[in-house]
C-alpha positions, 0 to 999 in steps of 0.5 A, a space after each residue: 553503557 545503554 540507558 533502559 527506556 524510562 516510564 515516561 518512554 513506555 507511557 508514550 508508546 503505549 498512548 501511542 499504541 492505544 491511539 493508533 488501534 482506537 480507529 480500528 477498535 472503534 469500527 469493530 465496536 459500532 460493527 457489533 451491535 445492532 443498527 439501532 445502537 449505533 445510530 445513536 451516536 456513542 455505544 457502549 464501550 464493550 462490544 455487542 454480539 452482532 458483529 458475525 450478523 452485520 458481517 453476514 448482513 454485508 457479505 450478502 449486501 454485495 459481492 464482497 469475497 469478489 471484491 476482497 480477491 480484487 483488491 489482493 490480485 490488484 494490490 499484490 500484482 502492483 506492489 511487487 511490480 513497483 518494487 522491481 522496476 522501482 529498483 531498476 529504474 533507482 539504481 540506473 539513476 543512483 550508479 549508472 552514467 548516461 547522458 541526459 539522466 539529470 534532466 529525465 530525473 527532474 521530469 520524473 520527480 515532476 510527475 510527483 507534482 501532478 495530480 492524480 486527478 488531473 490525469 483522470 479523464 485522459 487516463 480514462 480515455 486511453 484505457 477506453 481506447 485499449 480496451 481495458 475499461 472494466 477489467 484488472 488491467 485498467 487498476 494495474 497497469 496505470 500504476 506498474 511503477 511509480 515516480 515515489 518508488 523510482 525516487 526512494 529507490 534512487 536516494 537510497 541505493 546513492 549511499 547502500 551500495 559503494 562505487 568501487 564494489 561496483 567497479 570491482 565487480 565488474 573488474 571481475 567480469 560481471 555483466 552490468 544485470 550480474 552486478 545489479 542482481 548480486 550487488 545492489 538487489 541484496 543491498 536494497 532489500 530493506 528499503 524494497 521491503 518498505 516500498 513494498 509494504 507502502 504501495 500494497 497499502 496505498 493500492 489496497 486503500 485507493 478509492 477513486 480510480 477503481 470506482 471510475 475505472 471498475 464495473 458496479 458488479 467487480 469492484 474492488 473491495 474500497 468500492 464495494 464497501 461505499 455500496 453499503 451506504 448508498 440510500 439516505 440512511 446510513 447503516 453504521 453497523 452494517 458499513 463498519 462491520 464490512 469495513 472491520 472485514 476489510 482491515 483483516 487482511 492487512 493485520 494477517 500481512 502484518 502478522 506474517 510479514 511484520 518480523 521482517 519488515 521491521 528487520 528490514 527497517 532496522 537494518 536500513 537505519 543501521 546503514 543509514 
């Protein structure tokens, strides 16, 4: 017999729903007012009736609608890239035996202990020498696929997709890409679906490299908002209007997508 969630359960969840909303809530609130009522610390709890001045305040601030398509081409491009060769490269480890496959899984776990700083100026350097300085090319290629990814991907398809329903597949006479495509791709939906959902997210977050490799006239979203607050005083009005802006997308994508991932999610946890 299933026990019903008490009231304790449901206080907790909706705390929790309130206290995760209450950053966004709060960027809109100070983004709706005037700057002069934000600057004086606490606003009025109710929104204001700036909120489209200031948004239009810092769409014409900087290049704001070039900066939003960068982020959506840039994250976009990436997480599905992460995904597929994240997958490939997981189930090559996870199924596949071949010599040296202990000692390459090491090194690329290791690579996760690397900071991301410390490879700046090399990484730099070899865009510079490509050519790539200032263009898309230097935010996407530097992150196709990444040593996270090929590890989730790895621990997950371990336990998804059992040895003898590869080996009877390839009994059958599946190619060893027929096997990966028809067998292991629909199994590793769900934890593809989460990486997916991660990278786009980290990708669309990501502040310092695109401000290191990107032009002050093409940034990324990210970097356009910093522009706002360049100067001594800082516009909050202006700043979290551009920043509620910024969030949109990310709520349309979990509006749209976010059935699914959860889906995904719980059929992942099922399995597991």
């Amino acid at each position: 017999m299933t026990r019903r969630p008490g009231l304790l359960t449901y206080g907790l969840l909706i705390a929790f729903v309130l206290g995760s909303a209450a950053p966004l809530y709060w960027s809109f609130l100070l983004g709706s007012h005037t700057r002069e009522v934000a600057a004086q610390g606490v606003p009025p709890l109710l929104p204001g009736g700036h909120f489209w001045d200031n948004a239009q305040r810092a769409i014409d601030t900087v290049p704001f609608w070039k900066a939003l398509g960068n982020s959506v081409l840039v994250s976009s491009v990436t997480a599905a890239s992460v995904v597929v060769l994240s997958t490939l490269a997981g189930y090559a480890f996870a199924k596949l035996r071949f010599r040296g496959r202990g000692a390459l899984l090491v090194f690329v776990v290791a690579t996760m202990a690397v900071p991301t700083q410390l490879g700046v100026v090399p990484l730099f350097i070899l865009m510079s020498e490509l050519g790539w300085t200032g263009t898309m090319w230097a935010v996407i290629v530097p992150w196709l696929v990444t040593a996270f990814g090929v590890f989730f991907m790895r621990q997950y398809l371990l336990d998804a997709v059992p040895d003898e329903l590869l080996e009877a597949a390839r009994m059958d006479g599946c190619s060893q890409i027929r096997v990966f495509w028809h067998v292991a791709a629909p199994a590793a939906r769900p934890a593809a679906a989460i990486l997916w959902l991660f990278t786009f997210m980290q990708v669309w977050t990501d502040f310092f490299w695109p401000l290191i490799a990107l032009p002050h006239e093409n940034p990324t979203i990210q970097v356009a908002l910093n522009q706002l607050q360049s100067g001594f005083f800082k516009d909050y009005s202006l700043v979290l209007a551009g920043t509620t802006l910024a969030t949109v997308p990310l709520l349309i994508l979990f509006v749209v997508a976010g059935r699914q991932l959860v889906s995904g999610i719980m059929q992942g946890a099922v399995k597991g």
